[in-house]
N, C-alpha and C positions, 0 to 999 in steps of 0.2 A: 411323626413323633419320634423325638430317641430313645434309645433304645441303648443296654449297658448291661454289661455281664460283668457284676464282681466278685470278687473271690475275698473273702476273711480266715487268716489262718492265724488260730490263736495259740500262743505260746505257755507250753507248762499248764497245757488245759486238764481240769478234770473233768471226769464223764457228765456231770451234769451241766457241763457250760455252751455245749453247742445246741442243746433246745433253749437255755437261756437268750442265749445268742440270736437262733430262730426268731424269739419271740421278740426281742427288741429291732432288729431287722425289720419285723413287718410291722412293728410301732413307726418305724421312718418310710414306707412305703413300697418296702421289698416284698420281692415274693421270691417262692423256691420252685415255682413253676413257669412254664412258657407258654402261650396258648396259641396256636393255626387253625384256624377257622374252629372246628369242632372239638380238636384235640387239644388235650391237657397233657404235655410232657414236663417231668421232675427233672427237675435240677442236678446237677452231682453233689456230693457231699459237702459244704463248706461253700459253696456256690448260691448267688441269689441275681434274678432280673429284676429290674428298676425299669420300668416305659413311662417317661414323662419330659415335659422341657426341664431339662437342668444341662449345667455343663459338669463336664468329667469332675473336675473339683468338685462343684457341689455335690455329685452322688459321692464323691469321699469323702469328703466331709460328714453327710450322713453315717455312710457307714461306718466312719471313724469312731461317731458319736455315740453308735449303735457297740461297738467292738469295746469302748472304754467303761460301759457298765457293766462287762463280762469279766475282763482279765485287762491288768498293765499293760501287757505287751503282747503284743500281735503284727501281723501283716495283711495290705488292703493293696486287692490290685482291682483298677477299674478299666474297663475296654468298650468304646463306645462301638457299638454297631451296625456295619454296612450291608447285614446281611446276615443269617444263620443256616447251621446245617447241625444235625446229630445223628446219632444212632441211640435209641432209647427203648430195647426191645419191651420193656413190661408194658 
């Protein structure tokens, strides 16, 4: 299954727009966690995983869709993946 780490960085944001943000993000099927067998690692800041068949456009286009009932203008970058690594100490 794919797999896709994108990144929403909203412009001219105020402090209550990135849990607004959050919340319409997981209305389109994001989450702000990653899961390996038992473990649940958090995302970074502005960061969400999408695991599902779609292709790169379509997860941006959600997220687009998700980023336009936030704020005007913003930035959407999506990176489908071949694989992951972190460091996630909490």
């Amino acid at each position: 299954m794919p797999r896709f780490t994108t990144r929403v960085e909203l412009h001219d944001e105020e402090s209550s727009d990135y849990p607004k943000l959050h919340k319409a993000m997981e209305a389109k099927g994001f989450t702000r966690t990653i899961k390996v067998k038992d473990a649940v690692y958090h995302m970074p800041t502005a960061e969400y995983n999408y695991d599902g068949e779609a292709t790169r456009e379509q997860v941006r286009d959600k997220a687009v869709a998700a980023a336009k009932t936030v704020r005007p203008k913003f930035d959407v970058l999506v990176t489908e993946s071949n694989g992951r690594c972190w460091h996630n100490p909490d």
